[in-house]
PyMOL Python script that loads the backbone (N, CA, C, O; Angstrom):
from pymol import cmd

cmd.read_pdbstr("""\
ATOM      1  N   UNK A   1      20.386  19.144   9.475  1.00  0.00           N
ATOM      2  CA  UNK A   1      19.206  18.300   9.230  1.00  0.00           C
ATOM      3  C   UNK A   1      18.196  19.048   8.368  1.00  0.00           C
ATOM      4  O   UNK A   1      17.921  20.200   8.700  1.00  0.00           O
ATOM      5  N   UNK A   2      17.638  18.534   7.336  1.00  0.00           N
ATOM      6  CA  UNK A   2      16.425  19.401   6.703  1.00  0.00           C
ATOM      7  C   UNK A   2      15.593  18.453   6.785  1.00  0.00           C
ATOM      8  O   UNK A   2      15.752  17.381   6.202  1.00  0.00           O
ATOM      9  N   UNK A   3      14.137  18.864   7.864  1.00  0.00           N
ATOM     10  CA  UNK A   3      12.775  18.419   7.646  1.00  0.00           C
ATOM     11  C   UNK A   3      12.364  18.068   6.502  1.00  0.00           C
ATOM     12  O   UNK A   3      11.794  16.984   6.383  1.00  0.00           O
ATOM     13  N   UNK A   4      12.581  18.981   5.313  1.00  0.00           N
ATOM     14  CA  UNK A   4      11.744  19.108   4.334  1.00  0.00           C
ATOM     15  C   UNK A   4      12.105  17.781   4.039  1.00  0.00           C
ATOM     16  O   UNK A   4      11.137  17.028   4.144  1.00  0.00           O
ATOM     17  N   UNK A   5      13.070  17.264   3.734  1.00  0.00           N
ATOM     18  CA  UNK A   5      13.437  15.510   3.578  1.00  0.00           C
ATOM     19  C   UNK A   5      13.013  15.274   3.968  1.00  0.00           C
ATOM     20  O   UNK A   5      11.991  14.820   3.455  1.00  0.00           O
ATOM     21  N   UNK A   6      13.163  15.228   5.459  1.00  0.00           N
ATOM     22  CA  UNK A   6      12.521  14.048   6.488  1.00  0.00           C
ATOM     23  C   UNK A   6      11.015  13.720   5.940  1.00  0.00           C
ATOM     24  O   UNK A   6      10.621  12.560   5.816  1.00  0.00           O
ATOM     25  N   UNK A   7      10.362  14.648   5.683  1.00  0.00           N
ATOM     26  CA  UNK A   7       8.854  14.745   5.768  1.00  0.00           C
ATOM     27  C   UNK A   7       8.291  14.311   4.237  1.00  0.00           C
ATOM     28  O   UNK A   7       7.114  14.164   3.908  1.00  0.00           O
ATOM     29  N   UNK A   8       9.309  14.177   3.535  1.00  0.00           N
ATOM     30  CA  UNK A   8       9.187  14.381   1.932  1.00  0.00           C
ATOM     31  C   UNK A   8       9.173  12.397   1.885  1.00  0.00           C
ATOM     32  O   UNK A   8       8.417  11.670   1.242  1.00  0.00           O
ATOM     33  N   UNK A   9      10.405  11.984   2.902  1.00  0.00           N
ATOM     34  CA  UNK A   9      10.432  10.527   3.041  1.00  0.00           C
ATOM     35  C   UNK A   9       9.863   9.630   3.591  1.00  0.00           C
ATOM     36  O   UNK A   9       9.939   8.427   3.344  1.00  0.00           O
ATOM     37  N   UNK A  10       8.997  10.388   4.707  1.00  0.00           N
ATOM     38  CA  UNK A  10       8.014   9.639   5.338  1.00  0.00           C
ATOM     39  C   UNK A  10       6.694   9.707   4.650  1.00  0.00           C
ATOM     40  O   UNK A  10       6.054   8.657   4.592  1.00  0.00           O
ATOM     41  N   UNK A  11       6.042  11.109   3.963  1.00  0.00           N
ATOM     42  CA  UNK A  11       5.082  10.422   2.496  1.00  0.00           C
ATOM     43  C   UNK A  11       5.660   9.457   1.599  1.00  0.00           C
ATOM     44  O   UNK A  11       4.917   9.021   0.720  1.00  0.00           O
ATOM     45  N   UNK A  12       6.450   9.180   1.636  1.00  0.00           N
ATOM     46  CA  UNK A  12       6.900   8.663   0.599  1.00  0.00           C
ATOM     47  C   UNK A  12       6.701   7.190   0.892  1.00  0.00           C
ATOM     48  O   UNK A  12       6.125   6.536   0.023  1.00  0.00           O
ATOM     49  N   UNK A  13       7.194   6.431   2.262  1.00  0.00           N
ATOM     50  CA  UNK A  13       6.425   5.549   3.162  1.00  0.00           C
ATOM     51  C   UNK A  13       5.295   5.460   3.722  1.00  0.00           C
ATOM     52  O   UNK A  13       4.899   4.383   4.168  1.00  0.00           O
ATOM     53  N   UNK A  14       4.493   6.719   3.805  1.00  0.00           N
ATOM     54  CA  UNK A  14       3.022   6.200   3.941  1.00  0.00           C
ATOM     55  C   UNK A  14       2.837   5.818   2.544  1.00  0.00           C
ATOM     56  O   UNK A  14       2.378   4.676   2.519  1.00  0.00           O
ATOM     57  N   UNK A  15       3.004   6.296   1.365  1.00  0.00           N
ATOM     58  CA  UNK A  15       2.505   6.357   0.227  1.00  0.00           C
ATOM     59  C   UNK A  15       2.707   4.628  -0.303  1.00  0.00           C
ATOM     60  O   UNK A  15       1.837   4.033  -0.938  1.00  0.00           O
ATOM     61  N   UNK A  16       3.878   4.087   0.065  1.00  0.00           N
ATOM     62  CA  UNK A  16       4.223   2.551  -0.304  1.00  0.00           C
ATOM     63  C   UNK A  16       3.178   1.796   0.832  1.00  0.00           C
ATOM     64  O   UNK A  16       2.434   0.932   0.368  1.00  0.00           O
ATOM     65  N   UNK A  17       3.117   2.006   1.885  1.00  0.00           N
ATOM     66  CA  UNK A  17       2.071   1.324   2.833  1.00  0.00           C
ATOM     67  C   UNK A  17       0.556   1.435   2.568  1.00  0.00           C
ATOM     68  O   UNK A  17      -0.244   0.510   2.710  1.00  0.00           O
ATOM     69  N   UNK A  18       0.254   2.742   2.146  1.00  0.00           N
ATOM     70  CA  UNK A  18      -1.273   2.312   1.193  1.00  0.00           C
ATOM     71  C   UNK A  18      -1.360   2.285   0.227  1.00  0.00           C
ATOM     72  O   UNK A  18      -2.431   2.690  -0.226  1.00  0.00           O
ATOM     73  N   UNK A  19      -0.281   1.784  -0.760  1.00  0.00           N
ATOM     74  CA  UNK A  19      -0.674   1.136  -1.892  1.00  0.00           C
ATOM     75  C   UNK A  19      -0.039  -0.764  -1.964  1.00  0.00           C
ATOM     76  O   UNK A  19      -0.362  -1.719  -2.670  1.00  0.00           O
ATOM     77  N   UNK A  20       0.989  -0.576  -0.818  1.00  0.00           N
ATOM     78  CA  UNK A  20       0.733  -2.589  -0.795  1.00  0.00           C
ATOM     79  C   UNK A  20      -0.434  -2.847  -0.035  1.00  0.00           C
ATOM     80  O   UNK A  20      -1.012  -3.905  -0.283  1.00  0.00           O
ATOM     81  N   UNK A  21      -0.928  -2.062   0.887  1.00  0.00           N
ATOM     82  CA  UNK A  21      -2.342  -2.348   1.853  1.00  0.00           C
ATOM     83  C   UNK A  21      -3.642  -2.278   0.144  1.00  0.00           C
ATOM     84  O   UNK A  21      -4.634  -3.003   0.073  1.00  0.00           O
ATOM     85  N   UNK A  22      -3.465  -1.829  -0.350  1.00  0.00           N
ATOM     86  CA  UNK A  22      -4.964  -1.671  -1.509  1.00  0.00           C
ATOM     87  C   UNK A  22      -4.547  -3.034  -2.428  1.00  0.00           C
ATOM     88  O   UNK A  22      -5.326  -3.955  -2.673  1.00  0.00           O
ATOM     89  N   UNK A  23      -3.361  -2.960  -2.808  1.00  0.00           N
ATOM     90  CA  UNK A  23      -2.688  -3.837  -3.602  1.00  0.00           C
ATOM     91  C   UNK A  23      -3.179  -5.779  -3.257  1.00  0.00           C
ATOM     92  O   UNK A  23      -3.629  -6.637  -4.016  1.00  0.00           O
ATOM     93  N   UNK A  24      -2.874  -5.805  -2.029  1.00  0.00           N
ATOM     94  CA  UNK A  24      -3.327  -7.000  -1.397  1.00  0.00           C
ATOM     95  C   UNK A  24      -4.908  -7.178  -1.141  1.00  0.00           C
ATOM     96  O   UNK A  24      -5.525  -8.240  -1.222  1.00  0.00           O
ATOM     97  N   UNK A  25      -5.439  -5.891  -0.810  1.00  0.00           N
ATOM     98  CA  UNK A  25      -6.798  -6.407  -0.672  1.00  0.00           C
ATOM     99  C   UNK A  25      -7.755  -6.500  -1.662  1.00  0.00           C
ATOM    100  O   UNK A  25      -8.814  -7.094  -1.456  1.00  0.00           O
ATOM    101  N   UNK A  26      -7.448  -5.887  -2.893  1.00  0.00           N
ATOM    102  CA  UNK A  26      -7.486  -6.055  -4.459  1.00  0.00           C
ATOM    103  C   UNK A  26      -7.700  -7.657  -4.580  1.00  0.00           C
ATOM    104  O   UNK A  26      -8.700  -8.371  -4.650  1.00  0.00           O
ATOM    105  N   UNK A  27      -6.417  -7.876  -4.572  1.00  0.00           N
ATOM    106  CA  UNK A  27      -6.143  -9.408  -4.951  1.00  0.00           C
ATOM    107  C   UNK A  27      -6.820 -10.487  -4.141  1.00  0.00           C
ATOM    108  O   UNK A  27      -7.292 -11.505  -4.646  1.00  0.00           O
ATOM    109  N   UNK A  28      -6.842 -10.153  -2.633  1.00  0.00           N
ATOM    110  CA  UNK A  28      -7.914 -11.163  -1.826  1.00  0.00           C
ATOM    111  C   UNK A  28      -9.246 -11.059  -2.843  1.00  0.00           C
ATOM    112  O   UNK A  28      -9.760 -12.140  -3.132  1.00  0.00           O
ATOM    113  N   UNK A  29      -9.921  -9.693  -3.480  1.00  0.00           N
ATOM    114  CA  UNK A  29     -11.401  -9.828  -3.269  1.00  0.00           C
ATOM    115  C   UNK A  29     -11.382 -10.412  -5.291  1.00  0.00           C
ATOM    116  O   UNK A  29     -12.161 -11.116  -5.934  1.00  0.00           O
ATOM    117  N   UNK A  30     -10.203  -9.738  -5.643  1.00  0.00           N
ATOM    118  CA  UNK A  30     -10.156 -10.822  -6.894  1.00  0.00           C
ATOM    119  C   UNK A  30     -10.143 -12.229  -6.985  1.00  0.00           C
ATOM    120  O   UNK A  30     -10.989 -12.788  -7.683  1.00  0.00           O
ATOM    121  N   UNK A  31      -9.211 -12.935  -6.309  1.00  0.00           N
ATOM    122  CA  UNK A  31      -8.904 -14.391  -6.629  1.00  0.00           C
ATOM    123  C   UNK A  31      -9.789 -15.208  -5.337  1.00  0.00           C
ATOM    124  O   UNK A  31      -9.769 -16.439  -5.334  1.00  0.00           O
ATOM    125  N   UNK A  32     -10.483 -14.534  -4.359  1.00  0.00           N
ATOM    126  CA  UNK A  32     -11.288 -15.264  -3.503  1.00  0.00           C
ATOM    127  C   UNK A  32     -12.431 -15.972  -3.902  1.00  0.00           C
ATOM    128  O   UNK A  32     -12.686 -17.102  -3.486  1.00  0.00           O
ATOM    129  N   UNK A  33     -13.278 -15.215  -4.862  1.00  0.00           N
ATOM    130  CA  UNK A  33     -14.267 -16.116  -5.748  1.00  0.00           C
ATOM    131  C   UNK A  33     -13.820 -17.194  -6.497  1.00  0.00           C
ATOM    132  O   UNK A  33     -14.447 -18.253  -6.502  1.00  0.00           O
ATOM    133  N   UNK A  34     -12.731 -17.019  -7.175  1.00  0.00           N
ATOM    134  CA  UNK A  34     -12.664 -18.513  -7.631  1.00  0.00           C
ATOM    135  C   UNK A  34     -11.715 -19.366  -7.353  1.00  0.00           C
ATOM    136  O   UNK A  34     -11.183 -20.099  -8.186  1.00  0.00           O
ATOM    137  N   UNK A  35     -11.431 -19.315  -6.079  1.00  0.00           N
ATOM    138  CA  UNK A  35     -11.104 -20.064  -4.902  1.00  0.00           C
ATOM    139  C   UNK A  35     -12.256 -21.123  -4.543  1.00  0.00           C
ATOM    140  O   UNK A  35     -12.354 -22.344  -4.666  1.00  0.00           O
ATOM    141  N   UNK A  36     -13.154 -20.021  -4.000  1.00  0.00           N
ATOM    142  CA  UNK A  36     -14.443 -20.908  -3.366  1.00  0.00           C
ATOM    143  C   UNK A  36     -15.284 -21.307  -4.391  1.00  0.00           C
ATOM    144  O   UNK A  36     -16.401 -21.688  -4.041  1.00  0.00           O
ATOM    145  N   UNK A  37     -14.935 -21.313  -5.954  1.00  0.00           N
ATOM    146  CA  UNK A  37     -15.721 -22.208  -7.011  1.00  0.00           C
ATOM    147  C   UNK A  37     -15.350 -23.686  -7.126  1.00  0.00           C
ATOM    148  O   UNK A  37     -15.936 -24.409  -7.932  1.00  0.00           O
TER     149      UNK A  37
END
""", "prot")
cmd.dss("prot")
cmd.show_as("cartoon", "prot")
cmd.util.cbc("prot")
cmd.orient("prot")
């Protein structure tokens, strides 16, 4: 087993989880205004 993977792959999954988490809330605070126009 090498950690150094393990640990190399789980940044690698935080790293995809806060950028679809920014990604989406981007787009809520973009397209929400002209929604409610």
């Amino acid at each position: 087993m090498n950690l150094n993977e393990d640990k190399g792959y789980m940044k690698i999954v935080e790293l995809e989880q806060i950028y679809n988490f920014v990604v989406h809330f981007l787009f809520k605070h973009i397209f929400r205004p002209k929604t409610l126009k």
